[in-house]
C-alpha positions as CSV (number, residue, x, y, z in Angstrom):
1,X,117.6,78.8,147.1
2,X,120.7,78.1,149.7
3,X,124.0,78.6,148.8
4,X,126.2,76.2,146.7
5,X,129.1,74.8,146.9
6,X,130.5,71.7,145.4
7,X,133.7,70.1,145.3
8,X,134.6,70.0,148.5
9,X,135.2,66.4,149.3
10,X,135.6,65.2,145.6
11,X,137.7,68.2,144.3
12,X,135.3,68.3,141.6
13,X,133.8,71.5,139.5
14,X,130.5,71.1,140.0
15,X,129.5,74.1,139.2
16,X,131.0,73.8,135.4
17,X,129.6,70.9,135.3
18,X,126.1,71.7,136.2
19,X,126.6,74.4,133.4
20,X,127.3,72.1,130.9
21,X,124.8,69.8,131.4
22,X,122.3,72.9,131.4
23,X,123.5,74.0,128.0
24,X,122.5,70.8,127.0
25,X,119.2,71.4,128.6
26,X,118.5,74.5,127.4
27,X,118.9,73.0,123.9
28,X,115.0,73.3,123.2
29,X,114.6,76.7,125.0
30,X,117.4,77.9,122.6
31,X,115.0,76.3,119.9
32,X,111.9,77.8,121.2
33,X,113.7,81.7,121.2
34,X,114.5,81.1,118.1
35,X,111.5,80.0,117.1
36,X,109.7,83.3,118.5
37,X,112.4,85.6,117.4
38,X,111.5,84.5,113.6
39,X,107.5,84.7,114.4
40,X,108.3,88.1,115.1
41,X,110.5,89.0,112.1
42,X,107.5,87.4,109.9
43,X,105.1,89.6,112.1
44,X,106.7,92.6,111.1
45,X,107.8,91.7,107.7
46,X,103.9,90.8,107.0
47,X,103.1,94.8,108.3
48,X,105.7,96.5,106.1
49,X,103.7,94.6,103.3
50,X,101.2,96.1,104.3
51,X,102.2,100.0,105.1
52,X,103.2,100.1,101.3
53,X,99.9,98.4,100.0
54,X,98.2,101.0,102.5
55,X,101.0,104.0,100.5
56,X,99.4,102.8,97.5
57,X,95.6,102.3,98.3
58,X,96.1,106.4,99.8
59,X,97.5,106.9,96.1
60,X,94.1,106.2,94.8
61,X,91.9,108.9,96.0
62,X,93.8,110.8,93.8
63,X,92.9,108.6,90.8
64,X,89.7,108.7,91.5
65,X,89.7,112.6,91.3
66,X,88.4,114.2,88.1
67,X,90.8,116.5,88.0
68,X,93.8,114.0,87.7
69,X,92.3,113.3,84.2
70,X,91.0,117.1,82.9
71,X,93.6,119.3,84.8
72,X,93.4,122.5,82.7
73,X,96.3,125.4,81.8
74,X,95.0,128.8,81.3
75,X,97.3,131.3,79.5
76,X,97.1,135.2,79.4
77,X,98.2,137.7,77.1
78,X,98.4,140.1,80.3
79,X,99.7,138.1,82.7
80,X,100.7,141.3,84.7
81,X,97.0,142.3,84.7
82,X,94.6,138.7,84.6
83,X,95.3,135.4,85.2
84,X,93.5,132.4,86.0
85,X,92.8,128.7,87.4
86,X,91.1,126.1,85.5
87,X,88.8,122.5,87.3
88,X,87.5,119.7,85.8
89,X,84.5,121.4,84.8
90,X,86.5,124.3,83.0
91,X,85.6,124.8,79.2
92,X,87.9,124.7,76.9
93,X,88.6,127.7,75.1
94,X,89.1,131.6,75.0
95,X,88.1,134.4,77.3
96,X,88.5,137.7,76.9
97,X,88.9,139.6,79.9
98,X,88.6,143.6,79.6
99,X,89.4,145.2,83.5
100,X,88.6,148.3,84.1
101,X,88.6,149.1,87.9
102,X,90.3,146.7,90.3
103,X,88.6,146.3,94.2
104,X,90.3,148.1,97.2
105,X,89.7,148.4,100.6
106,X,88.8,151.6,102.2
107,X,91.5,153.6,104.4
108,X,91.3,156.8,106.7
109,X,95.0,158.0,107.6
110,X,95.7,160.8,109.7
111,X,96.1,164.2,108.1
112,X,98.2,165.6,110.5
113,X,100.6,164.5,113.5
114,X,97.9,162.9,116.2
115,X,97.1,165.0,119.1
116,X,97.1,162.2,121.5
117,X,100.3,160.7,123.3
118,X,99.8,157.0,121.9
119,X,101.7,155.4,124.9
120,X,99.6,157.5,127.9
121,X,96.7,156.2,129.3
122,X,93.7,157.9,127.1
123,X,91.4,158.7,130.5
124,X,92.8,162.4,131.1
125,X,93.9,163.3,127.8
126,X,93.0,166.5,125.9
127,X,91.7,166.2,122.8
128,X,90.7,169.1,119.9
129,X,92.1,172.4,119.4
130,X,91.7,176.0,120.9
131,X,87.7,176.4,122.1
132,X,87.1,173.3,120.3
133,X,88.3,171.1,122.9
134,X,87.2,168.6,125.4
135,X,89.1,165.7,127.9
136,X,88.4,161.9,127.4
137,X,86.7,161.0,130.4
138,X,87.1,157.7,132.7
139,X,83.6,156.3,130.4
140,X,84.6,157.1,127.1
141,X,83.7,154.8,124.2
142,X,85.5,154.3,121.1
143,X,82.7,153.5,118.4
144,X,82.5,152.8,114.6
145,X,80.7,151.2,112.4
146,X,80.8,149.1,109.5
147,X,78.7,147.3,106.9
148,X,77.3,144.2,106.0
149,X,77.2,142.0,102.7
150,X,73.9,143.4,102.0
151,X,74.6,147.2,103.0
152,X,73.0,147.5,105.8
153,X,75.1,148.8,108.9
154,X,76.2,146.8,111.3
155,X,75.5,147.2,115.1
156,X,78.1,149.9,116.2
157,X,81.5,148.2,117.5
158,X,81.8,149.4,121.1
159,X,85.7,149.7,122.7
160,X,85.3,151.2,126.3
161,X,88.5,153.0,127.2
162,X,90.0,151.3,130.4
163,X,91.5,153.8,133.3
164,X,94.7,152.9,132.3
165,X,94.4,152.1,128.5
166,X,96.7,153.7,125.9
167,X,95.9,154.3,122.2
168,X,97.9,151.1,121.8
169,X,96.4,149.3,123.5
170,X,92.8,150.2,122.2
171,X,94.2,149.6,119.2
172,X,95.5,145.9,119.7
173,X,91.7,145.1,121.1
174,X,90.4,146.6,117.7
175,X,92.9,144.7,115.4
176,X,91.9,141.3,117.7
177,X,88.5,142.0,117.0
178,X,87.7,139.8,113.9
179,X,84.3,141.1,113.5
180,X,84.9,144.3,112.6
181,X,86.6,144.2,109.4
182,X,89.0,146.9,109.9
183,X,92.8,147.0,111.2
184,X,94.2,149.8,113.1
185,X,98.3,150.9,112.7
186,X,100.6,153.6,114.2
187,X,102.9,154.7,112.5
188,X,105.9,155.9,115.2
189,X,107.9,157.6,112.3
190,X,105.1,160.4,111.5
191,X,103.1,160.0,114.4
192,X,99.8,159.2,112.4
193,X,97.0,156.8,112.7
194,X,96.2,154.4,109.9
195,X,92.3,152.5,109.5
196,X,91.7,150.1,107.0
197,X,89.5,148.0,106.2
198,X,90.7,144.4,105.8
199,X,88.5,143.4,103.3
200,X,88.0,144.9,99.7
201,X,85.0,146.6,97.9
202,X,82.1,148.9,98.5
203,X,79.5,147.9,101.1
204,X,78.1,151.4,102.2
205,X,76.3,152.2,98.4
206,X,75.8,155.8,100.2
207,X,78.8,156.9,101.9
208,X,82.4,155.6,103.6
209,X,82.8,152.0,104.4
210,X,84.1,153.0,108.2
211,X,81.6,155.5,109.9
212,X,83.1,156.9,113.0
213,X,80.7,157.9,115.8
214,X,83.4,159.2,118.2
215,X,84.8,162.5,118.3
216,X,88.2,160.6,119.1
217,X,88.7,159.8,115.2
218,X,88.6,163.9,114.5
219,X,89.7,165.9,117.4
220,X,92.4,163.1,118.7
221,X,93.6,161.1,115.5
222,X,92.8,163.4,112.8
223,X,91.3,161.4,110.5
224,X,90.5,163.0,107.2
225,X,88.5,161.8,103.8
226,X,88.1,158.3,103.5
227,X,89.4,157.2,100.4
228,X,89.6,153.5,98.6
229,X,86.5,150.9,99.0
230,X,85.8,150.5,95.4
231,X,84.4,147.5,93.6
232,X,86.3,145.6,90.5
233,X,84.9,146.1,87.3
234,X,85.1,144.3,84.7
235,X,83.8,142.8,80.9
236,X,83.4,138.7,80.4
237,X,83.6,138.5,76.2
238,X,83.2,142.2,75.5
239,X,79.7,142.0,76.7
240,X,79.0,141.6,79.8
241,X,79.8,143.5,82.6
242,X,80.4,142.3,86.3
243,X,80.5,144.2,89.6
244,X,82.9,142.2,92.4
245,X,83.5,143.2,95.6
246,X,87.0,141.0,95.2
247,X,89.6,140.6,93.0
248,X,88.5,137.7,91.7
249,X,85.3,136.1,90.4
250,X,84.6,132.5,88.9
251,X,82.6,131.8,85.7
252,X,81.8,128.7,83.9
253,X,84.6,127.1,86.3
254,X,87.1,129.4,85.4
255,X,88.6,131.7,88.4
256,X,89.7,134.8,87.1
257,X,92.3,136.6,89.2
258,X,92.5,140.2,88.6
259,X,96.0,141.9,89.5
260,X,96.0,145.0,87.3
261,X,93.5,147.2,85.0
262,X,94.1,146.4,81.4
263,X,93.9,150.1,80.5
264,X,96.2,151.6,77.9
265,X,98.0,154.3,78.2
266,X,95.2,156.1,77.0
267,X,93.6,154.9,80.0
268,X,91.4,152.8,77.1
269,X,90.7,148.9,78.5
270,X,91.6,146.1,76.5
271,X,91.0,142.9,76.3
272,X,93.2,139.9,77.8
273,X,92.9,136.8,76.0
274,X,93.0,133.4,78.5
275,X,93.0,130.4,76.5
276,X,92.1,126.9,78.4
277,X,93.3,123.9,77.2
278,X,93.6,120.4,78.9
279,X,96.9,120.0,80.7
280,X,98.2,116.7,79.6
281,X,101.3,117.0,81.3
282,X,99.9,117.8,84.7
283,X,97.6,114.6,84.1
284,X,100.6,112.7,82.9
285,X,103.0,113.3,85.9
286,X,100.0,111.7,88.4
287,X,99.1,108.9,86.9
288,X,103.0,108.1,86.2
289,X,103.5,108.6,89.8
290,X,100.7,106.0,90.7
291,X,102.2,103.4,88.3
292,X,105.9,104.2,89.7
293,X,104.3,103.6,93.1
294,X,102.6,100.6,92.5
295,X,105.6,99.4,90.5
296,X,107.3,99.5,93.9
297,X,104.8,97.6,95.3
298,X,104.6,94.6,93.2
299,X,109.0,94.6,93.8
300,X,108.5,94.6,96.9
301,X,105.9,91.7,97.1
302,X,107.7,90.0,94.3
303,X,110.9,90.2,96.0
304,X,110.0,88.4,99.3
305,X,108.8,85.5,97.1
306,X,112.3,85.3,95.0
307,X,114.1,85.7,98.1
308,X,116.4,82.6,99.1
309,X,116.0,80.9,102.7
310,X,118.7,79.9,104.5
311,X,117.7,77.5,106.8
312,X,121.3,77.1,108.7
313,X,120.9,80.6,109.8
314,X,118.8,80.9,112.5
315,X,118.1,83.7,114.9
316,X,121.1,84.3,116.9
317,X,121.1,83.5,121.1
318,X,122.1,86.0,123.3
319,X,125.0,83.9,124.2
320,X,125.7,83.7,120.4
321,X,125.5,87.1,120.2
322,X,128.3,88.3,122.9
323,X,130.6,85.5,120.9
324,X,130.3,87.3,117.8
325,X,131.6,90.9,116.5
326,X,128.6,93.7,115.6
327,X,129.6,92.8,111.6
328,X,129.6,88.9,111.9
329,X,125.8,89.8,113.4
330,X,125.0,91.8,110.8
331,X,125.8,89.8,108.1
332,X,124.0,86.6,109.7
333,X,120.9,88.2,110.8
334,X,120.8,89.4,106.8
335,X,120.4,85.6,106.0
336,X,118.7,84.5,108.6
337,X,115.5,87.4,107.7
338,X,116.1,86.0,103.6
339,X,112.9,84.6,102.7
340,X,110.9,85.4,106.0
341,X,107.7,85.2,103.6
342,X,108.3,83.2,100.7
343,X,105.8,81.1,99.7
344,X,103.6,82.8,102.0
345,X,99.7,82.5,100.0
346,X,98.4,85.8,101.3
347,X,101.4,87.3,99.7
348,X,101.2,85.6,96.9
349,X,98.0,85.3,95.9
350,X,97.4,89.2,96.5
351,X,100.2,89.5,93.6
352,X,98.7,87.6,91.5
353,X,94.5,89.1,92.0
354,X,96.3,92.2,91.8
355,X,98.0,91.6,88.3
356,X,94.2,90.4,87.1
357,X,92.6,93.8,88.5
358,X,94.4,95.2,85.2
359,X,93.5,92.7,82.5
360,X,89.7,92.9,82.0
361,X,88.0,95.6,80.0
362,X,85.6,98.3,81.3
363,X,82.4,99.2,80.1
364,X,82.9,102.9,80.2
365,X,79.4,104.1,78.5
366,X,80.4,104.8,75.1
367,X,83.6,106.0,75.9
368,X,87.2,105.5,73.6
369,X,88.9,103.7,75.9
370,X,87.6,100.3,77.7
371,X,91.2,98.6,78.1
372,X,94.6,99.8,79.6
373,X,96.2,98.9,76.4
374,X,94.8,100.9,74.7
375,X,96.1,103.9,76.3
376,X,99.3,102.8,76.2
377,X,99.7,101.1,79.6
378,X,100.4,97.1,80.1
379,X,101.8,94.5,82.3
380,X,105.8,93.9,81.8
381,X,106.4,90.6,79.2
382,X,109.1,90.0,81.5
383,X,107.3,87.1,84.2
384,X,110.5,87.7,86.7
385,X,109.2,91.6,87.2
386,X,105.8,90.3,89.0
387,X,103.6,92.3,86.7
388,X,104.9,95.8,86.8
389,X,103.4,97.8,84.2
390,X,105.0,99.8,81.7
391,X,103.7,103.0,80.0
392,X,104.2,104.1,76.6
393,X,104.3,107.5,77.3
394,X,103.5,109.0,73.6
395,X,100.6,107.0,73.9
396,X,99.3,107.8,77.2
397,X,99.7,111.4,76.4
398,X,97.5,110.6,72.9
399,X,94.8,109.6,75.4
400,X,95.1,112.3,78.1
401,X,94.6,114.8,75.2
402,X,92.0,113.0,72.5
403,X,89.7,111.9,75.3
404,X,90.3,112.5,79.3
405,X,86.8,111.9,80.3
406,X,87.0,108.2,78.8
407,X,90.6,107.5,80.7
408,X,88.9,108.9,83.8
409,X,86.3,106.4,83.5
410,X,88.9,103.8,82.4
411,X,90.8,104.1,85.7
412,X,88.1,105.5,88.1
413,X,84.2,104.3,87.0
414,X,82.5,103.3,90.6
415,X,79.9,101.4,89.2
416,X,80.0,97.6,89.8
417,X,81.0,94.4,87.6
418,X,82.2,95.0,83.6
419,X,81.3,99.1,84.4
420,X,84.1,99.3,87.4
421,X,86.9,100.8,86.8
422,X,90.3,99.3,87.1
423,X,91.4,101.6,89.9
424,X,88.5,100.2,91.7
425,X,89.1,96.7,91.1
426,X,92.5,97.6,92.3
427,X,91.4,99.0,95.6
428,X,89.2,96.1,96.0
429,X,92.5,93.6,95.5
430,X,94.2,95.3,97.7
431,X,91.8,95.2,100.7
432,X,91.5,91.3,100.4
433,X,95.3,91.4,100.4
434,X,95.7,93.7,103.8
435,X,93.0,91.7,105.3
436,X,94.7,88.7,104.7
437,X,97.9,90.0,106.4
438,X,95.5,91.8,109.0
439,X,94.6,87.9,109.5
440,X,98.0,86.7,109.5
441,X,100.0,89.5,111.1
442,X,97.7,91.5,112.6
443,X,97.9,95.2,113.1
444,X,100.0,97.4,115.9
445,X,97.2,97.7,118.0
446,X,96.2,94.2,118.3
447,X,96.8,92.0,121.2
448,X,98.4,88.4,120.4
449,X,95.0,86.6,120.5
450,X,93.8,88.4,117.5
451,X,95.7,87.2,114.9
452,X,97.5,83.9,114.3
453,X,101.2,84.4,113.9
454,X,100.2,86.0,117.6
455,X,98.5,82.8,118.3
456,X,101.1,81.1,117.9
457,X,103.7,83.3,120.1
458,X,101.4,83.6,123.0
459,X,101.8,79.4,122.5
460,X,105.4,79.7,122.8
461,X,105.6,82.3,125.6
462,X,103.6,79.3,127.6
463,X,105.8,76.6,126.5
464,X,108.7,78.7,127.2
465,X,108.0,79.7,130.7
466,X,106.8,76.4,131.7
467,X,109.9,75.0,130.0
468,X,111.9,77.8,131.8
469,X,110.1,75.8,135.3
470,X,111.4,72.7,134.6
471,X,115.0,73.9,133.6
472,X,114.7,75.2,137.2
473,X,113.3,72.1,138.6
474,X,116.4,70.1,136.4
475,X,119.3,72.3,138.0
476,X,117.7,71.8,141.4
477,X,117.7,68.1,141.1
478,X,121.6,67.7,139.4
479,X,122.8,69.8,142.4
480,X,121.0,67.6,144.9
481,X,122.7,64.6,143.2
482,X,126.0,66.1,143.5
483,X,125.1,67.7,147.1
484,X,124.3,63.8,147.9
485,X,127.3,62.5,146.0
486,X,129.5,65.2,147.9
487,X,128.5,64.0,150.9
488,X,128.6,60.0,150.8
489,X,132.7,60.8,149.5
490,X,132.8,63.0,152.2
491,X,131.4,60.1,154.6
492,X,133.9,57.5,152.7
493,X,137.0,59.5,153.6
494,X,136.0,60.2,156.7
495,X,135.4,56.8,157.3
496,X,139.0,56.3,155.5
497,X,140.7,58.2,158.0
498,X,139.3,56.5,160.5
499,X,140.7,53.4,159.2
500,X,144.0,54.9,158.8
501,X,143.8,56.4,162.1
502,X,143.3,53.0,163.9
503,X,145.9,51.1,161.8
504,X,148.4,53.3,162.3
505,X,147.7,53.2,165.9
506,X,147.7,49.7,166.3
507,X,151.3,49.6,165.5
């Protein structure tokens, strides 16, 4: 494009001009932004629909979970000795609990100060005292061995002293080693070596649970008595008697964590009563937290069809934009998104399929409960609220406590038609609703062709830039015209001072 100028021989501005009549020509572009700019806002609007319908639908693995609906407490008389965790499949009812030996893990710690420099290369270093002596050579080998669940040994674990290798050192490839069930630590303060095993109970029935095969662990580090590895011990019901290799050991779905002996001072075990029971509460607080969350989902569905649309508030233009302080665009763009998706039928309809998920009974097999009513859930009266539900809690605690296995198949039943639980027929709503949207709006990973608000902006990205052509072709022709008009006034006073020039000559 060459330069322009205009004006020259008619003193006119063309180039204002040629603006003008541009704005009037970009009238339909304008349009056609605007048009895309609320395409979008739907787009997006349609997708936040959707990440709280997809908040809720994760919310539902949870109420399909047994243990939402038979969560157990377990109280103890000795807390400070046993305590324990309840499932689903706990029994309700009292244990007694009589400990009499807890497990430990076996330990070797030096008896004396260590007769090795920890932080000198081992290769060189005496070891032993008086005749009883001897110097680590350059292809030592630090071996011990341990045992397996079954008391057998295992294969010796092998550390082959490096030339330059400390005791520290050694010691950090021991503790790295996570198959030999023992930790190594120096302690700088008394200069004395501590080995452990990192794991409780007795696995060697005939001797220690670390067996060392070097002379290192006598002559060097002083090792002494193993003491430690024991077994727990203890009485289920004051009659029979289990052996565990941990402190802790699961019966009849009960797991029964043992911190202390219950000896007396005597040193006499007694018993520790645990009590199950059916935690209501804990039952109570997840199912309110579903119906608080989808409470938030039918206000926000409901609200975007009571929204009002104001139709004189379109998206703003960029040159509307610089005219126009950061609060005026605030406040218009808050209008101009009002009612992006009212009357929208995939919103909509999805309310409404998923108010009717909650009104049908369930065959639940015999069960208490077949309706939501009846445990003291139902939808709100109130037709402006879009079918929230509302929970009598007195009743829903009734429930939870006379029959949890009949509210669990209430909510959660995965069989098909009247057996299907209403959580299910929930879920099921709520796919038909996000594939709607999915249909509608499409997903973040989609390309425009896949969906049909995207459809419909890939439409208007062609119409724009073919529109955006002809605004070019438009400008080109008006400053043609006023190039040509420039130059036939140019010719006229040219022509005029020609005129001029010979008149005044001739006199």
């Amino acid at each position: 494009m060459g330069m322009r100028i205009g004006g020259l021989a008619s003193g006119i501005d063309t180039d204002s001009i040629i603006k003008d009549l541009m704005k009037a020509e970009r009238i339909p572009l304008d349009k056609m932004g605007q048009d895309k700019i609320k395409l979008e806002w739907q787009r997006d609007a349609f997708r936040d629909v959707n990440k709280s319908l997809l908040e809720l639908d994760n919310m539902m693995l949870d109420m399909k979970m047994s243990g939402t609906y038979n969560s157990k407490s377990v109280t103890s008389t000795m807390e400070g000795a046993v305590t324990a965790t309840g499932t689903a499949s706990s029994t309700n009812g009292t244990y007694n609990i009589s400990v009499s030996q807890l497990a430990t893990s076996a330990i070797n710690v030096s008896q004396e100060e260590i007769g090795i420099d920890a932080d000198k290369p081992l290769v060189g270093q005496s070891i032993g005292t008086g005749t009883d002596t001897e110097i680590i050579p350059s292809d030592y080998t630090i071996s011990f061995t341990t045992y397996k669940e079954d008391g057998t040994a295992n294969l010796p674990h092998e550390y082959k002293v490096g030339e330059n290798e400390t005791l520290k050192d050694i010691m950090k490839r021991i503790n790295d080693d996570s198959d030999n069930n023992v930790r190594m630590t120096y302690d700088d303060n008394t200069n004395k070596v501590i080995m452990e095993s990192t794991r409780t109970g007795n696995y060697n029935l005939t001797g220690d649970e670390i067996v060392f095969n070097s002379t290192i662990f006598e002559k060097g580090l002083k090792m002494g008595e193993e003491s430690g590895g024991e077994n727990a011990i203890f009485t289920y019901n004051n009659s029979y008697e289990v052996v565990s290799k941990e402190n802790n050991y699961t019966l009849n779905g009960i797991t029964f964590q043992f911190n202390n002996t219950t000896k007396d001072s005597s040193g006499v075990a007694q018993n520790a009563t645990l009590t199950v029971n059916n935690d209501v509460d804990a039952s109570f607080d997840k199912i309110m937290a579903f119906v608080d969350k989808y409470n938030e989902v039918v206000e926000t569905l409901n609200g975007s069809q009571q929204e009002e649309r104001y139709r004189d508030f379109p998206p703003l233009t960029d040159a509307q934009r610089e005219e126009m302080s950061d609060n005026e665009i605030e406040l218009w763009e808050e209008k101009a998104k009002s009612g992006l998706l009212k009357g929208e039928s995939a919103i909509s309809s999805g309310l409404f399929d998923m108010r009717q998920s909650w009104y049908s009974t369930v065959d639940t097999g015999g069960g208490q409960f077949t309706s939501l009513t009846q445990i003291g859930i139902a939808t709100s009266s109130d037709y402006l609220n879009g079918g929230k539900l509302v929970v009598n809690e007195e009743e829903l605690r009734a429930a939870l406590s006379e029959d949890p296995a009949s509210v669990q198949k209430l909510f959660s039943n995965s069989e098909t038609g009247n057996q299907r639980g209403l959580v299910n027929r929930l879920e099921d709503s709520l796919e038909r609703t996000m594939d709607k949207i999915n249909q509608r709006a499409g997903k973040g990973t989609d390309t425009l062709e896949n969906y049909t608000l995207g459809k419909r902006m890939k439409d208007l990205d062609s119409r724009i830039s073919a529109f955006e052509d002809r605004l070019t072709q438009v400008e080109d022709r008006y400053w043609r015209q006023f190039s040509a008009m420039e130059q036939a006034i140019s010719a006229m006073n040219q022509q005029s001072s020609m005129l001029m020039s010979n008149f005044g000559g001739g006199q």
